[in-house]
LOVOGU-558830 format. One record per residue (C-alpha): residue number from 1; residue in three letters; x, z, y. Coordinates in pm, 1 decimal, always signed. Layout:
rec num: NUM	residu: ala	x: X	z: Z	y: Y;
...
// end
This chain:
rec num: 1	residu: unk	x: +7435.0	z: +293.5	y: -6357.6;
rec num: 2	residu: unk	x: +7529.4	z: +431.0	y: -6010.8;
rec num: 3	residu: unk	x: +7517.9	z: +817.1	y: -6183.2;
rec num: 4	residu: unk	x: +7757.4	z: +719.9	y: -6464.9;
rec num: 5	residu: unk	x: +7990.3	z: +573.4	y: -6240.8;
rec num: 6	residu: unk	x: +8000.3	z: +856.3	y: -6003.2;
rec num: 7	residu: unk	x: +7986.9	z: +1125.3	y: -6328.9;
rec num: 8	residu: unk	x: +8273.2	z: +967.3	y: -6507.0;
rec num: 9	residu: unk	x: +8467.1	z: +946.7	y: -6175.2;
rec num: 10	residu: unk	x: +8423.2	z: +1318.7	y: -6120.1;
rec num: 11	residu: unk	x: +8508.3	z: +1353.0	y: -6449.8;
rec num: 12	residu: unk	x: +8813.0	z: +1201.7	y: -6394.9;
rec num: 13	residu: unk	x: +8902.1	z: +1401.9	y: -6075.7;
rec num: 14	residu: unk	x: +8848.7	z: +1710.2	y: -6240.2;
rec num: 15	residu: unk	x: +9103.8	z: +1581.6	y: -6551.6;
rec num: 16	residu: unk	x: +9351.7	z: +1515.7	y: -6262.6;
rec num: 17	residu: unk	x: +9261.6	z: +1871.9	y: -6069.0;
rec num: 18	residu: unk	x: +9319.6	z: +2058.6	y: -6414.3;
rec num: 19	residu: unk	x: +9657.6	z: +1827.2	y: -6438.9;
rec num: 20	residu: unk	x: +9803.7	z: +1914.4	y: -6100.6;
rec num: 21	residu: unk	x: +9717.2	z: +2266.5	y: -6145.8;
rec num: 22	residu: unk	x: +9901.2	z: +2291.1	y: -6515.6;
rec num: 23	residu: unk	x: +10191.2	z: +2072.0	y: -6376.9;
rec num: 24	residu: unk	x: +10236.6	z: +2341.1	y: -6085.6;
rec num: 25	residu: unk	x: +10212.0	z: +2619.8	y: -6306.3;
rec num: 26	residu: unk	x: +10481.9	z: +2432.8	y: -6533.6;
rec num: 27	residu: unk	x: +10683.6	z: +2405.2	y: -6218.2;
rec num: 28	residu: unk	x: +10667.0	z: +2726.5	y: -6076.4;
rec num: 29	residu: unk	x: +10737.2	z: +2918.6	y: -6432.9;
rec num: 30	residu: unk	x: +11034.6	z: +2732.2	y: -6480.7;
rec num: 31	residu: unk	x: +11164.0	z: +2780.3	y: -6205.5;
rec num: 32	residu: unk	x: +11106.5	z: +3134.1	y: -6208.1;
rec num: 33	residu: unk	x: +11235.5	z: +3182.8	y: -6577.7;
rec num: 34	residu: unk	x: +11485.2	z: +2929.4	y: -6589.0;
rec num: 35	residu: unk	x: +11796.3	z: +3209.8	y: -6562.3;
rec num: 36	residu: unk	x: +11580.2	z: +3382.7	y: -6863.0;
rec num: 37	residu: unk	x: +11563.1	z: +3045.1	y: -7062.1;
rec num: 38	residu: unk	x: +11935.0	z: +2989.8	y: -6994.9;
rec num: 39	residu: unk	x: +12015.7	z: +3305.2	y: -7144.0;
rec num: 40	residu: unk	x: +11834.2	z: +3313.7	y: -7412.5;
rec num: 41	residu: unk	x: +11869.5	z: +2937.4	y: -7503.2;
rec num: 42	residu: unk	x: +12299.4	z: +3009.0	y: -7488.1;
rec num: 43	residu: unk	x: +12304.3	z: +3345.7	y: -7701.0;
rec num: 44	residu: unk	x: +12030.5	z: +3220.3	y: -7926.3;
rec num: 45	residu: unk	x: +12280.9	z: +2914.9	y: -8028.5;
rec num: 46	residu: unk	x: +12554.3	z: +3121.9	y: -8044.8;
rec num: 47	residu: unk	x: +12362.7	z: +3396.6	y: -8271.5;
rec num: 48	residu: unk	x: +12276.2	z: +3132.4	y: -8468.3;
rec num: 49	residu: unk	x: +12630.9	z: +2971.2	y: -8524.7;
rec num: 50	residu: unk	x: +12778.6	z: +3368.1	y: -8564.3;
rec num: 51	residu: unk	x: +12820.5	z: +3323.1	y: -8968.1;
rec num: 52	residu: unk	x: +12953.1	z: +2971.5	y: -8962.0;
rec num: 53	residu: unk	x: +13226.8	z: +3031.5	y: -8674.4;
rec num: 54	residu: unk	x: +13503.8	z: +3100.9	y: -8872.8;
rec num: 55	residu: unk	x: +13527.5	z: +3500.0	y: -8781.5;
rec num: 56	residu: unk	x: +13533.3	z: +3425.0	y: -8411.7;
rec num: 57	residu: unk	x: +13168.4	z: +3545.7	y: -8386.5;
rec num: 58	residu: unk	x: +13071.0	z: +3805.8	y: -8612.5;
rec num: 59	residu: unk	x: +13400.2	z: +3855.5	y: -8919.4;
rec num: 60	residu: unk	x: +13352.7	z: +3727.7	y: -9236.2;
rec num: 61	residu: unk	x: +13238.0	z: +3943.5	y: -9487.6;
rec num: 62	residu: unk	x: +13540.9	z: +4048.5	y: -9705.5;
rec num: 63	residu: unk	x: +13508.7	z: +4076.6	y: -10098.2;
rec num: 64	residu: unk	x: +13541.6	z: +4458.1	y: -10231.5;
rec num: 65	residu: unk	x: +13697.4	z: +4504.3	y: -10549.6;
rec num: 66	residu: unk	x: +13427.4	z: +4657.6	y: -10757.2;
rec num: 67	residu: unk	x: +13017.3	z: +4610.9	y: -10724.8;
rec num: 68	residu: unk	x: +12951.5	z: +4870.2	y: -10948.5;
rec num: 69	residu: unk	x: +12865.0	z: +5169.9	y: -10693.7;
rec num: 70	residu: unk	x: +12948.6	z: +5434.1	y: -10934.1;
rec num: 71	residu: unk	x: +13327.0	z: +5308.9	y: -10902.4;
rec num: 72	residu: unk	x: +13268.2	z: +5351.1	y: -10526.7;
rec num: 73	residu: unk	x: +13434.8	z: +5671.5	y: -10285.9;
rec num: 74	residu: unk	x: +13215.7	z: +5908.8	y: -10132.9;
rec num: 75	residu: unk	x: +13021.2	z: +5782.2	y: -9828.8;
rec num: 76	residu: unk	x: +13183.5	z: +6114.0	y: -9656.1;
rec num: 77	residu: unk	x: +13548.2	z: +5990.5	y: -9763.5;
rec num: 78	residu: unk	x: +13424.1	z: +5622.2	y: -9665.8;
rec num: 79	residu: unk	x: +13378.1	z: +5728.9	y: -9330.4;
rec num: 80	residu: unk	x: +13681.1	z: +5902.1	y: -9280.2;
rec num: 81	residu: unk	x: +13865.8	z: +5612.0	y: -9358.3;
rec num: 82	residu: unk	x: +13699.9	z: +5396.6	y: -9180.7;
rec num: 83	residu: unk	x: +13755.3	z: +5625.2	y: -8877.7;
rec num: 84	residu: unk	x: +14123.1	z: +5641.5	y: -8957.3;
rec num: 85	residu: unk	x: +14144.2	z: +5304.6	y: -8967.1;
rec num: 86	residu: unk	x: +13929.8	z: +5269.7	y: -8602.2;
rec num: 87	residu: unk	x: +14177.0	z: +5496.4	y: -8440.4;
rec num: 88	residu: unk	x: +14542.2	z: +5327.2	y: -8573.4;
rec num: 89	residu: unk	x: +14358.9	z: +5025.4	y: -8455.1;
rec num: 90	residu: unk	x: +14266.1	z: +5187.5	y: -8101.8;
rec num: 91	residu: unk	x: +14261.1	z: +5534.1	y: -8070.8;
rec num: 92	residu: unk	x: +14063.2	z: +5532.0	y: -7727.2;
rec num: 93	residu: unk	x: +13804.9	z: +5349.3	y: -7891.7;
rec num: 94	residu: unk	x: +13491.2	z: +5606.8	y: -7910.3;
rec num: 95	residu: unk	x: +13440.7	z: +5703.0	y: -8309.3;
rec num: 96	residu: unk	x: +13035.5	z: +5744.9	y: -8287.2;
rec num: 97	residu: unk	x: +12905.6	z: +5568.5	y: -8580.2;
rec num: 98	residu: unk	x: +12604.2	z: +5384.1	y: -8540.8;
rec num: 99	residu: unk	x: +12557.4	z: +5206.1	y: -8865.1;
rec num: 100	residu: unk	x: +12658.9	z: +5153.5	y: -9196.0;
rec num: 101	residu: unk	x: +12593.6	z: +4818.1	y: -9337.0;
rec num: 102	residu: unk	x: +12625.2	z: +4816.6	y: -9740.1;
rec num: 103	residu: unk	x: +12683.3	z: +4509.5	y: -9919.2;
rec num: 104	residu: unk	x: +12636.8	z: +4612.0	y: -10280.1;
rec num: 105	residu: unk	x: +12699.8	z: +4249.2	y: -10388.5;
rec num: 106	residu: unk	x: +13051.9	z: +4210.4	y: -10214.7;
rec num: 107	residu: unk	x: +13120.2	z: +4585.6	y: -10268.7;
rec num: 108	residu: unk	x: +13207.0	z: +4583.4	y: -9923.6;
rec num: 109	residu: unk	x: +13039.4	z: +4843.4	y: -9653.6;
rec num: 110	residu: unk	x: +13057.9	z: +4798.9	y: -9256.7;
rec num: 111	residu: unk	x: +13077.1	z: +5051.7	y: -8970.3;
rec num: 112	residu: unk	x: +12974.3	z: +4999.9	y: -8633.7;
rec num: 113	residu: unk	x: +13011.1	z: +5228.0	y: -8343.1;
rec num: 114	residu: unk	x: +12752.1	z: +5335.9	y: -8078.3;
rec num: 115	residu: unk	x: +12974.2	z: +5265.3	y: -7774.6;
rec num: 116	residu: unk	x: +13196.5	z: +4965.6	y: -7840.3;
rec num: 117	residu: unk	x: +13136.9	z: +4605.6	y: -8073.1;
rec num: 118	residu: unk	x: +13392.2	z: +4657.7	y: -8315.9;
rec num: 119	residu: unk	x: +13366.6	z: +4704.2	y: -8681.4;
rec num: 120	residu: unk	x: +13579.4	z: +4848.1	y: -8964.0;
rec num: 121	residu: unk	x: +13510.0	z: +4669.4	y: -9312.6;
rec num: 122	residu: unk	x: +13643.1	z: +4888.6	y: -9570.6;
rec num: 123	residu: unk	x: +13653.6	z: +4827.5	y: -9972.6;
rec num: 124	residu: unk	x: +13409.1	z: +5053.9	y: -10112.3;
rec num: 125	residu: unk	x: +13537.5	z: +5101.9	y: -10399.4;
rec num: 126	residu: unk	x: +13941.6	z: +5181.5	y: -10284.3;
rec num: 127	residu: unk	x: +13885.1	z: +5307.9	y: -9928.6;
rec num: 128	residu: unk	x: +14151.3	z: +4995.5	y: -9854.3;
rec num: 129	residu: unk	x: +14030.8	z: +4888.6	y: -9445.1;
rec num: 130	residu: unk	x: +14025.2	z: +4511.1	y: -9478.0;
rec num: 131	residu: unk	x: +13991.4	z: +4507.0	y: -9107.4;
rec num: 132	residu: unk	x: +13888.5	z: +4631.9	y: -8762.6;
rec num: 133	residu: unk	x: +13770.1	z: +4324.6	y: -8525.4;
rec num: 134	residu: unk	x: +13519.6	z: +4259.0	y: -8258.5;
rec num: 135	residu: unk	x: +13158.6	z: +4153.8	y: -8348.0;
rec num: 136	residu: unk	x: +13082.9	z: +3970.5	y: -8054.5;
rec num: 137	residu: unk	x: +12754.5	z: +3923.3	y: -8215.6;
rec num: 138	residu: unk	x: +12630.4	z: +4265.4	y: -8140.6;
rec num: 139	residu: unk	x: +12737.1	z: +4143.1	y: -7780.4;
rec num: 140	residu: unk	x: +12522.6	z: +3826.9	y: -7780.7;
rec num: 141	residu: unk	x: +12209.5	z: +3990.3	y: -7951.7;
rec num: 142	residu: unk	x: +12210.7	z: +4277.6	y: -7677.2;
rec num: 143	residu: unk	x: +12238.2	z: +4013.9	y: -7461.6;
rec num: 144	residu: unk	x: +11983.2	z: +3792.5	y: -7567.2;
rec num: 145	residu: unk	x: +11713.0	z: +4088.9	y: -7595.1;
rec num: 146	residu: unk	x: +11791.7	z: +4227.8	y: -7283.6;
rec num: 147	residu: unk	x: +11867.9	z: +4532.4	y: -7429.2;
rec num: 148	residu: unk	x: +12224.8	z: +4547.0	y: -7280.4;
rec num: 149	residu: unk	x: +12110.0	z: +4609.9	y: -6901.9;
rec num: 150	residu: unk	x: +11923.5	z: +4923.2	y: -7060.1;
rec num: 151	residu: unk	x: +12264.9	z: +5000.7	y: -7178.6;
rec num: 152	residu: unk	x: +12426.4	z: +4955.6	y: -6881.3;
rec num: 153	residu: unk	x: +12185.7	z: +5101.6	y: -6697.9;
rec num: 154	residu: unk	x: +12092.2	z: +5415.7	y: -6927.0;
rec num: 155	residu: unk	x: +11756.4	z: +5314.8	y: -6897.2;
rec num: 156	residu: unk	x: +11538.4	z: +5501.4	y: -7234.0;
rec num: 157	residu: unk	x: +11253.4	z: +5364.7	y: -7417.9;
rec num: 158	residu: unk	x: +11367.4	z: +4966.0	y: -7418.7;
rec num: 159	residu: unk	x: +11198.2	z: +4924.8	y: -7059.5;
rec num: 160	residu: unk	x: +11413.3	z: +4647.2	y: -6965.1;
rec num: 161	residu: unk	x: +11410.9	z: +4483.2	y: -7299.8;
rec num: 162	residu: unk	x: +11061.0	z: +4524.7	y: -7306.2;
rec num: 163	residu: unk	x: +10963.7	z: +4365.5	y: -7005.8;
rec num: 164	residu: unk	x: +11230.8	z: +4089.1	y: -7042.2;
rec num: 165	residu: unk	x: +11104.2	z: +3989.6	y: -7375.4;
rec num: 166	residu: unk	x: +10742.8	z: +4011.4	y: -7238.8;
rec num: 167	residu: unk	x: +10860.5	z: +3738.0	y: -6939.6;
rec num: 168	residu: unk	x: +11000.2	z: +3508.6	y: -7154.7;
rec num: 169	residu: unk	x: +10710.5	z: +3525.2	y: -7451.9;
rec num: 170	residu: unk	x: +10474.1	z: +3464.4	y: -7214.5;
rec num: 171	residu: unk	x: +10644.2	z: +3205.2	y: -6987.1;
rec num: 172	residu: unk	x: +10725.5	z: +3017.3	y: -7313.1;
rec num: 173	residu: unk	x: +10306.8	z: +3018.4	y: -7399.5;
rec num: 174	residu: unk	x: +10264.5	z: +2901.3	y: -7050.4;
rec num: 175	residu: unk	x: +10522.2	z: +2637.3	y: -7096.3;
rec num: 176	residu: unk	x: +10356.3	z: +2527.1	y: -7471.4;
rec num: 177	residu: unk	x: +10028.3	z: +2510.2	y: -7335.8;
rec num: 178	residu: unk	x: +10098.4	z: +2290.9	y: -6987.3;
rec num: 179	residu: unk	x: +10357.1	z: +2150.2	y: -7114.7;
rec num: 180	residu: unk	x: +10142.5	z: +1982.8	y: -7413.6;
rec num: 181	residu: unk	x: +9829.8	z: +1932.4	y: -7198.9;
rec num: 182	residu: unk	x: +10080.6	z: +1769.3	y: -6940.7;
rec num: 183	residu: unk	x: +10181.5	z: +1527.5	y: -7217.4;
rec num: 184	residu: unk	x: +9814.5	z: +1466.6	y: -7363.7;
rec num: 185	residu: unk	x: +9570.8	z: +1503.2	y: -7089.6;
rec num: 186	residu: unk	x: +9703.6	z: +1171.8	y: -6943.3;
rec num: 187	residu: unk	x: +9596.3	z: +989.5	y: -7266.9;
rec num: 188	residu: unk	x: +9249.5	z: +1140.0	y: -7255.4;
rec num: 189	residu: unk	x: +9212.9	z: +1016.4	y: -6920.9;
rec num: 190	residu: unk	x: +9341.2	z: +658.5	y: -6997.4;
rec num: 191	residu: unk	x: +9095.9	z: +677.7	y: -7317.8;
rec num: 192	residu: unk	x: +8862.6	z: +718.2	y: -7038.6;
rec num: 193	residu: unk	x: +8945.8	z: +427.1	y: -6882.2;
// end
């Protein structure tokens, strides 16, 4: 009788040990990733919000006048108007294209630059420049990947982003797993009881 009282009261300790040592590890991760977390919990709301904020975000996607893409202009002449329309907008603005985003179903393409968030959406079937505005979406992705201090920083390869993402995955496992035997290893030890 003596032996399975003094088993199930080690038992217990060790339950508690393990329980102190995942609520430090809780502690000490949070408080070591909480900038991270706040970061990436801020831009991640915003990113999501981006097509439901009225334009503010990232600009609505304007309506073309033809979807048939043998009605549309020459990617080559595309371009040029887009950069046209870029430079009567801003002409400091830096021209380097870094992607074209076709929407065949709103007969609409977009160009983004390399150096700068804005965009030029331009009718792909007239060459008519509905618009150049800021995608501040860009902005909040870069910054919710990391990506933008290897921007800043000139940094190759993604290192940054990289290890930032690596931080918060893992801190985020860490947090799962003490975080849910934190909640339940409490009830196994009053089950106990």
């Amino acid at each position: 009788m003596k032996d399975s009282i003094q088993q199930e009261k080690t038992g217990r300790q060790k339950q508690a040990k393990v329980l102190r040592l995942f609520r430090k590890i809780h502690k000490v991760t949070g408080s070591l990733t909480f900038v991270i977390f706040f970061i990436v919990s801020i831009t991640g709301l915003l990113l999501a919000w981006k097509k439901h904020s009225g334009g503010l975000i990232l600009p609505d996607t304007q309506k073309g006048t033809s979807m048939n893409k043998k009605e549309w202009l020459s990617l080559d002449t595309l371009e040029v108007l887009a950069l046209q329309g870029l430079a009567l907008h801003n002409p400091d603005l830096n021209p380097e294209v870094d992607r074209i985003d076709v929407r065949p179903s709103k007969g609409v393409m977009k160009f983004t630059f390399t150096e700068h968030y804005y965009e030029v959406q331009i009718d792909a079937a007239t060459g008519k420049v509905f618009h150049v505005k800021k995608r501040f979406s860009d902005l909040f992705e870069k910054i919710h990947d990391g990506s933008i201090v290897d921007k800043w920083l000139n940094i190759s390869g993604d290192w940054f982003k990289l290890t930032y993402a690596n931080i918060a995955g893992w801190a985020l496992l860490l947090f799962t797993i003490t975080g849910f035997w934190l909640w339940y290893g409490p009830k196994v030890m009053r089950r106990k009881n």
